[in-house]
C-alpha positions as CSV (number, residue, x, y, z in Angstrom):
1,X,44.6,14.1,60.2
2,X,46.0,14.2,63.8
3,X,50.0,13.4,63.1
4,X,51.1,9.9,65.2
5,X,54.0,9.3,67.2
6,X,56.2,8.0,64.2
7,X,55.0,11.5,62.1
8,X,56.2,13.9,65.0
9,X,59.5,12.1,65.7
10,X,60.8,12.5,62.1
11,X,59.6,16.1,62.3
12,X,61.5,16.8,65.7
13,X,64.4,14.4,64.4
14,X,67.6,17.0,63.5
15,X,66.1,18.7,67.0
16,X,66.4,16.3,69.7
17,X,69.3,15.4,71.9
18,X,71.0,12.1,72.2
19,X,69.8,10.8,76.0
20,X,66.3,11.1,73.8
21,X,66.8,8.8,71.1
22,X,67.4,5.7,73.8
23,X,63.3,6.7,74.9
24,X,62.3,7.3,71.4
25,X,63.6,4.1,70.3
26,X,62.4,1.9,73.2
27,X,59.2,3.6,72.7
28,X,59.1,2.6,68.8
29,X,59.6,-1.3,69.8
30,X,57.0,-0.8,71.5
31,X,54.2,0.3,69.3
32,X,55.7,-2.9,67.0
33,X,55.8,-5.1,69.6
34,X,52.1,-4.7,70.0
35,X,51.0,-4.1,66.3
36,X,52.6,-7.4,65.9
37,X,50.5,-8.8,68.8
38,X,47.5,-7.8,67.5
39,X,47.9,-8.9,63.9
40,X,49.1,-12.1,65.0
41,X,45.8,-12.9,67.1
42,X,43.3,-12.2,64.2
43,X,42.4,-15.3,62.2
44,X,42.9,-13.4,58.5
45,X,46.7,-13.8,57.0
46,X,48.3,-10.5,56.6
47,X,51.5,-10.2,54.5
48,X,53.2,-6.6,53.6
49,X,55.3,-6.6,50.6
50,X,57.6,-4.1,48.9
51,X,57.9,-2.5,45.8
52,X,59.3,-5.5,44.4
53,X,57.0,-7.8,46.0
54,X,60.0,-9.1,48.7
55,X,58.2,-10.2,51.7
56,X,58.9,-7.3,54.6
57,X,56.1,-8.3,57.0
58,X,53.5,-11.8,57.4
59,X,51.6,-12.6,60.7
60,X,51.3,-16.5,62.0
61,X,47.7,-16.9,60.1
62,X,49.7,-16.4,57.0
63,X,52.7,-18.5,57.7
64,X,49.8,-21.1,58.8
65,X,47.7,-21.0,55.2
66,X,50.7,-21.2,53.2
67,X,53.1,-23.3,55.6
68,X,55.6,-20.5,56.0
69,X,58.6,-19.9,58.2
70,X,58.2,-16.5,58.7
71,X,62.4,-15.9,59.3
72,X,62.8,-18.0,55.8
73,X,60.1,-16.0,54.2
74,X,61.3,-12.0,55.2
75,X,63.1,-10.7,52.2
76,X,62.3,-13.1,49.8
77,X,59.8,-12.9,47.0
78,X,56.4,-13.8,48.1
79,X,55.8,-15.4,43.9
80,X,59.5,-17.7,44.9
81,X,57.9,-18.7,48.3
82,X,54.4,-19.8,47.6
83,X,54.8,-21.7,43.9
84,X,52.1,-20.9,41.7
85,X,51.2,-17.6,42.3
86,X,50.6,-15.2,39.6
87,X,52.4,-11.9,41.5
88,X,52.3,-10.0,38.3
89,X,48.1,-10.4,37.9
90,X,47.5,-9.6,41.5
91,X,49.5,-6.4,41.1
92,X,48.5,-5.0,37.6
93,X,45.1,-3.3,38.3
94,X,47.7,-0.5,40.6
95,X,44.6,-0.4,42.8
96,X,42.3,-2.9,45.3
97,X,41.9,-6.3,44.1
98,X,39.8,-9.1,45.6
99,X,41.0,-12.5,44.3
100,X,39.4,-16.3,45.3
101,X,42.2,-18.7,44.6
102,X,42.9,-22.4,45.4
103,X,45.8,-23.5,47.1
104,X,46.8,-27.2,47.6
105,X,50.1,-27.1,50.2
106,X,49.9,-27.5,53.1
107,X,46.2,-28.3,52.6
108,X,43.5,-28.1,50.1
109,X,41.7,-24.7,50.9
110,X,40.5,-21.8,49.2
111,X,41.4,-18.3,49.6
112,X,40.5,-14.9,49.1
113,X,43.2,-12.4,48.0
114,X,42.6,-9.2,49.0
115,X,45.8,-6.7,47.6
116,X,45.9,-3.2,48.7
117,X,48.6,-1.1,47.6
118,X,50.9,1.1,49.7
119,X,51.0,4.6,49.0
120,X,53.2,6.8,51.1
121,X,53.8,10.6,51.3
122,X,57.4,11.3,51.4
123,X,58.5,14.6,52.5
124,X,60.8,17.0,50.4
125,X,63.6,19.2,52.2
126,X,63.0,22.7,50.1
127,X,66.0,24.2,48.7
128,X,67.7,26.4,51.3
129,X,66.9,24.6,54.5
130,X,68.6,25.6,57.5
131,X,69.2,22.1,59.2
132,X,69.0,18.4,59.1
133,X,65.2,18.4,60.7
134,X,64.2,21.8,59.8
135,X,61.6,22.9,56.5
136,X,62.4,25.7,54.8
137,X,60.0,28.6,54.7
138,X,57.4,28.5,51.9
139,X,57.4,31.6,50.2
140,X,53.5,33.2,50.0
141,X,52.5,34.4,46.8
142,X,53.5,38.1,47.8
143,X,57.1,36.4,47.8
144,X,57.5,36.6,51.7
145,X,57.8,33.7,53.8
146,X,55.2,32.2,55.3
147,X,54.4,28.9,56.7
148,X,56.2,25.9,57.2
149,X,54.2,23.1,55.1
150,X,56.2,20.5,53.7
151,X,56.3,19.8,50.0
152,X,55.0,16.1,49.6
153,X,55.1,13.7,46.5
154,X,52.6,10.1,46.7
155,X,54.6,7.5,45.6
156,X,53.7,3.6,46.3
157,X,56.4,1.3,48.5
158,X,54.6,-2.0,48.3
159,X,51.4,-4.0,49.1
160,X,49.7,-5.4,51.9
161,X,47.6,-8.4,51.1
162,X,44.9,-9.7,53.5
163,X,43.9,-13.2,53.8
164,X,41.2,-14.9,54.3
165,X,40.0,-18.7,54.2
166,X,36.5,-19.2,52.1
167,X,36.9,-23.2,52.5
168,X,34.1,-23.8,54.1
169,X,31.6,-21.6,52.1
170,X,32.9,-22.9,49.0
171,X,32.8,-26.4,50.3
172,X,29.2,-25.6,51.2
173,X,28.1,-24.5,47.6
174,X,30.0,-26.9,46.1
175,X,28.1,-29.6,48.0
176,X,24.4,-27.9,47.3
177,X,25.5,-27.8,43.8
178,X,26.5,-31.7,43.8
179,X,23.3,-32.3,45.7
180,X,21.4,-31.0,43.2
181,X,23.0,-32.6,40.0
182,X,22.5,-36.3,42.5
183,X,19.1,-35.5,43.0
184,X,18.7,-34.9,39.0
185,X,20.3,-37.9,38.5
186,X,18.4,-40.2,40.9
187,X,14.9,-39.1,38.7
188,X,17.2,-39.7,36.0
189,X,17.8,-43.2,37.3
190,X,14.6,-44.1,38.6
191,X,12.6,-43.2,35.0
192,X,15.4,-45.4,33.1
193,X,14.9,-47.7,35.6
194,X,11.2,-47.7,35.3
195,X,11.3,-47.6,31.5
196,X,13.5,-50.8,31.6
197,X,11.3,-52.7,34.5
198,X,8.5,-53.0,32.3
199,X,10.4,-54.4,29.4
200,X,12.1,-56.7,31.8
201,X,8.4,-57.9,33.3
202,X,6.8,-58.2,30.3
203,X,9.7,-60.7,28.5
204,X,9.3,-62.5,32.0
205,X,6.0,-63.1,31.5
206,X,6.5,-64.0,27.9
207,X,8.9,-66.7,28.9
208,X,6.4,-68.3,30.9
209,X,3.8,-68.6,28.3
210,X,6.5,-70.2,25.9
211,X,7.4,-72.9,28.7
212,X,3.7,-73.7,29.1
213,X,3.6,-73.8,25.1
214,X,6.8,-76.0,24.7
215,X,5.2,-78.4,27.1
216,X,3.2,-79.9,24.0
217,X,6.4,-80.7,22.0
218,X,8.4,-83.5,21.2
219,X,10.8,-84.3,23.6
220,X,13.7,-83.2,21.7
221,X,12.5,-80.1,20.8
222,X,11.1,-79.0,24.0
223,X,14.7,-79.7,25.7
224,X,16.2,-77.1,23.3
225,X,13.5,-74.6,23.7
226,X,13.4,-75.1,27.1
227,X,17.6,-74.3,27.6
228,X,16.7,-71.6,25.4
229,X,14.2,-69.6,28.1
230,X,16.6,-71.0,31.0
231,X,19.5,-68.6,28.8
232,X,16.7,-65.6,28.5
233,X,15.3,-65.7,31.7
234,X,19.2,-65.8,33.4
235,X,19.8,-62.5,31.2
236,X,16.5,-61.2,32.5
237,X,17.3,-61.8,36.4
238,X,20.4,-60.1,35.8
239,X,19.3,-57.4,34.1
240,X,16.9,-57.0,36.8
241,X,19.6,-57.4,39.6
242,X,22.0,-54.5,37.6
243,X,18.6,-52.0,37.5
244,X,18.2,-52.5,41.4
245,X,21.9,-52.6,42.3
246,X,22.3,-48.9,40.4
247,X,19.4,-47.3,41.9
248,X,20.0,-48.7,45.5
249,X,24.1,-47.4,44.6
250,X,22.6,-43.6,43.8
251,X,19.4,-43.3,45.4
252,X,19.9,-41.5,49.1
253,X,18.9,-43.5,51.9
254,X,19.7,-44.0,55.4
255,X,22.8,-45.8,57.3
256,X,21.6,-48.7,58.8
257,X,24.4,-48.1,61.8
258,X,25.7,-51.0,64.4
259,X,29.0,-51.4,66.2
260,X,31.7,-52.7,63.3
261,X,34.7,-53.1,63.0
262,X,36.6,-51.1,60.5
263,X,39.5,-53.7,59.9
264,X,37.2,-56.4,58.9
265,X,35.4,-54.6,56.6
266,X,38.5,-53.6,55.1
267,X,39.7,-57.6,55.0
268,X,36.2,-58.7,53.4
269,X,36.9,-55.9,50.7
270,X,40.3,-57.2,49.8
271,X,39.5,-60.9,49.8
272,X,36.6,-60.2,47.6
273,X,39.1,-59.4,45.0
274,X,41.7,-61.8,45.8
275,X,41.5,-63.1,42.3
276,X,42.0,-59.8,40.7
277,X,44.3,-59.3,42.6
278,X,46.3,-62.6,41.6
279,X,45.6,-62.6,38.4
280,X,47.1,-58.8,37.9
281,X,50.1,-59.6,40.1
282,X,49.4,-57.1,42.3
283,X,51.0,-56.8,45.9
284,X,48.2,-55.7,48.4
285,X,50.1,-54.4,51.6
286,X,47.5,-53.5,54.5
287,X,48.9,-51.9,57.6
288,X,45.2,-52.0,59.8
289,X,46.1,-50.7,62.9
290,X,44.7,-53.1,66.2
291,X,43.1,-50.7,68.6
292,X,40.9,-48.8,66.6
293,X,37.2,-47.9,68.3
294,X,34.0,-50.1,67.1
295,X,32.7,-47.4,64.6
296,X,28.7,-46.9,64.1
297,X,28.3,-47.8,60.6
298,X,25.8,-49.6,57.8
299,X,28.5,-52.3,57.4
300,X,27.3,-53.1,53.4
301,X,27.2,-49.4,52.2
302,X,31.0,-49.0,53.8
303,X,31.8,-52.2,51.9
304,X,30.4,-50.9,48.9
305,X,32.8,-48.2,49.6
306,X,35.6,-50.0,49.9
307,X,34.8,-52.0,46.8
308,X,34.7,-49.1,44.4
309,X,37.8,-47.5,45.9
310,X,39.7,-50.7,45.5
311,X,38.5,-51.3,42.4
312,X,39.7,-48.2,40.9
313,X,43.3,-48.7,42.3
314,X,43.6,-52.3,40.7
315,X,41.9,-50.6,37.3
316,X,44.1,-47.7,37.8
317,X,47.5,-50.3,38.4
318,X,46.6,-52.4,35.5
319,X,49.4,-55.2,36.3
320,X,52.8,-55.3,39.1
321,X,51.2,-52.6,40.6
322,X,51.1,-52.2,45.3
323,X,48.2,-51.3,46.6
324,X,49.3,-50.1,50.5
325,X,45.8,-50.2,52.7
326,X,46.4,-48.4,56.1
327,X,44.3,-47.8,59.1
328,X,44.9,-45.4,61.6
329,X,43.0,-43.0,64.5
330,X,43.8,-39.5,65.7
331,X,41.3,-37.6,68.2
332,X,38.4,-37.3,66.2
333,X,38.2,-39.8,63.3
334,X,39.2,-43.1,62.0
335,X,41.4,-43.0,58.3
336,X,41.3,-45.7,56.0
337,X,43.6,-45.0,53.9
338,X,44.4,-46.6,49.5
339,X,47.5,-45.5,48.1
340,X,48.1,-46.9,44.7
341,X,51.2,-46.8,42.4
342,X,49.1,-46.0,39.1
343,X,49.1,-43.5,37.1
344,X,47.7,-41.0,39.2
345,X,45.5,-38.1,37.9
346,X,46.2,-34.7,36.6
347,X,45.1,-31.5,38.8
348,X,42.4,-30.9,36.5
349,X,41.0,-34.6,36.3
350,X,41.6,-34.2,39.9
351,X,39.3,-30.9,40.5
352,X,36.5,-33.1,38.5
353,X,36.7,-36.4,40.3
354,X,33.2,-36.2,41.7
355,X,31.4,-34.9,38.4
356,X,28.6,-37.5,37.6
357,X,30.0,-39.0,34.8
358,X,33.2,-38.1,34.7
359,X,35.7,-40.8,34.2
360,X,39.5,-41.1,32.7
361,X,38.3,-44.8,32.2
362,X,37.3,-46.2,28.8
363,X,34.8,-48.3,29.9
364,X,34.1,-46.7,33.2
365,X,30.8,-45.2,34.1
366,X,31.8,-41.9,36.3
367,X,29.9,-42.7,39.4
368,X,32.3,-44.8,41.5
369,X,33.6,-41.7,43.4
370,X,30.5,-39.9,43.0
371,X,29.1,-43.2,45.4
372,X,32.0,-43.2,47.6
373,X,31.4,-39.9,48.6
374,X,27.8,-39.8,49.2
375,X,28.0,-43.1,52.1
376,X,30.8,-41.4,53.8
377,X,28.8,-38.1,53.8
378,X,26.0,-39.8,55.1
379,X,28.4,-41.7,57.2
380,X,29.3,-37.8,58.7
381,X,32.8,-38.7,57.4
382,X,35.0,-36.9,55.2
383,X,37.0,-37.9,51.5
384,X,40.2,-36.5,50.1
385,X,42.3,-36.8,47.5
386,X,46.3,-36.4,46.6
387,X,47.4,-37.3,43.3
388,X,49.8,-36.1,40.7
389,X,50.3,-37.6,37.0
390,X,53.1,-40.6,37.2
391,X,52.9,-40.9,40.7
392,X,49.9,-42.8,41.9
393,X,47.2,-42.1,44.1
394,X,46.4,-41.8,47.7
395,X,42.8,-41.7,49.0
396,X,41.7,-41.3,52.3
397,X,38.5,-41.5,54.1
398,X,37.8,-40.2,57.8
399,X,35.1,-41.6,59.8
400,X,34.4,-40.0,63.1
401,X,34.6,-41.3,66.3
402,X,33.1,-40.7,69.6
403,X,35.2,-41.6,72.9
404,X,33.1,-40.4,75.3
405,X,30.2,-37.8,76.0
406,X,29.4,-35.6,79.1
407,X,27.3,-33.0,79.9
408,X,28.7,-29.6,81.2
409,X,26.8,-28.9,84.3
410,X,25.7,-25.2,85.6
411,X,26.6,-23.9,89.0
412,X,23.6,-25.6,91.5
413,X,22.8,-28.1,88.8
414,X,22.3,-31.6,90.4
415,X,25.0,-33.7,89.5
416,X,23.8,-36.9,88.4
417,X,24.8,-36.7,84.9
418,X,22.4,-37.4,82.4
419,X,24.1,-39.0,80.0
420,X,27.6,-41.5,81.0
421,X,30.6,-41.5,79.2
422,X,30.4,-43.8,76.3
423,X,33.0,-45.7,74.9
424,X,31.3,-46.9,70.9
């Protein structure tokens, strides 16, 4: 391998005169100066560690993944700076190691750990060199001297670890997957739901034929049979009214979207359970803010929303608990914001919040969330979640916005633009 500029200057070292080292160092700030340029412009976190797995070199994607300051992180220990990680797994093997983890500060991404450990080949002065720079003469196997090859030993110095962000691909499988257990669960539905109907039509039926039959009683009798099909058919309506509430909840269908207002949507939620609310003593504290844009949005799916999410807070509170409601608007969405002071939920109940069926709840059924998510989704908005045990929970949901559209037009295009800005 052709020797580089650092290689020849350690060889030439104990030989070179002092207006040189002036060149030879200006010349090595250089090459780091643009090393560091280029790592810093690629999108994949690069951090160099030593021996002892002390931080000696990260790049701005790394500092950005694992919200670094790269002055606080040099010379500490990469495990002391990012909490959590598990420096003695990723260094075991002594060789490559690809590793997908999760991290959850400064956001909720995944990552994939990709360890490489540095070997370096130190040379050896042999005994009996003449000078500081010089090798001394290897003797040839006829005992004379013959040529100058250094003695080396391979030792490793440390590990560079290469960083890259798999959200997005995870998300994506993750979502394919949950697609598929909700489109298993919507047959699932719809042949309980089918298997009920036909019970449900057939006692409907019956109860008719026992009015017509009750009309030839007495009249005291047929006034108690009579409030006795009132009571069964009542439980028959609303059996019939749970069955088509739970299939329209799961079943996929399109936003009906119009111009709303997010705020009072929000409102109609909240009064809805105003005697919940009352009756738990629980302090409801909404911060909506005024100027937000008229969103495109099926107004009774996004209430449903809201409902469930609500709903779990006060569930989640029990009694004296503050449910804070906050609205709010950045460049591309609108956040609606719950933050509860419950219980909260543990990282691992967290990591399975939108498993069908899964529920912390004694009585609960596991699909609230699982519901939220999907009308936001189909809403082209996005859900998170930040809880820890003891602590309550936050959960927020973005919904985009658009403030205006144009159309980029080529050189010689007309310019009548096709479509005008639009303000939703």
């Amino acid at each position: 391998m052709k020797a580089g500029f650092l290689e020849k200057l350690i060889e030439r070292l104990g030989r070179i005169g002092p207006e040189e080292v002036q060149n030879y160092f200006l010349r090595l700030a250089q090459e780091k100066g643009f090393l560091e340029t280029v790592f810093n412009a690629i999108h994949e976190g690069i951090i160099v560690t030593d021996s002892k797995g002390r931080v000696t070199y990260l790049n701005d994607a790394a500092c950005k993944l694992f919200g670094l300051e790269a002055a606080d992180a040099i010379g500490k220990r990469l495990d002391e700076r990012v909490r959590g990680l598990d420096w003695g797994s990723l260094t075991q093997s002594g060789g490559p190691l690809s590793r997908d983890m999760e991290i959850f500060y400064p956001e909720n991404r995944f990552i994939n750990f990709y360890i490489v450990p540095v070997m370096i080949e130190s040379r050896e002065a042999v005994a009996g060199a003449a000078d500081f720079g010089g090798v001394a003469p290897k003797r040839d196997e006829r005992g004379g001297s013959g040529s100058t090859t250094p003695a080396t030993v391979v030792g490793q110095v440390g590990h560079v670890m290469i960083l890259r962000d798999i959200t997005e691909s995870r998300r994506t499988a993750q979502q394919t997957i949950e697609s598929e257990r909700l489109n298993a669960l919507t047959l699932l539905a719809a042949g309980v739901a089918h298997e009920i109907g036909n019970p449900l039509n057939s006692l409907h039926i019956h109860l008719q034929l026992m009015e017509r039959e009750a009309q030839e009683l007495d009249p005291n009798g047929k006034a108690e049979i009579r409030k006795s099909i009132d009571v069964a058919r009542s439980e028959v309506r609303r059996l019939d009214s749970i069955v088509t509430q739970f299939l329209r909840a799961i079943r996929p269908s399109q936003p009906r979207l119009h111009p709303e207002n997010v705020n009072a949507i929000v409102e109609e939620a909240v009064r809805f359970f105003t005697p919940e609310i009352q009756d738990r003593d629980i302090v409801v504290e909404q911060e909506l803010r005024a100027d937000l844009p008229l969103l495109q949005l099926d107004r009774e799916q996004m209430k449903q929303a809201f409902y469930n999410v609500i709903k779990n807070s006060l569930e989640a509170m029990k009694r004296h608990g503050t449910l804070h409601i906050r609205t709010d608007l950045d460049d591309t969405y609108v956040m609606v914001s719950f933050a509860d002071t419950g219980g909260g939920m543990s990282a691992e109940n967290l990591s399975r919040a939108f498993e069908p069926y899964f529920t912390t709840k004694p009585s609960g059924s596991g699909l609230g969330l699982l519901i939220v998510r999907r009308i936001v989704r189909e809403h082209g908005g996005e859900l998170s979640i930040e809880s820890s045990r003891d602590k309550g929970l936050t959960l927020t949901i973005r919904l985009p916005y658009v403030e205006k559209r144009v159309r980029m037009l080529e050189a010689g295009e007309d310019k009548t633009p096709l479509h005008e800005a639009v303000t939703p």
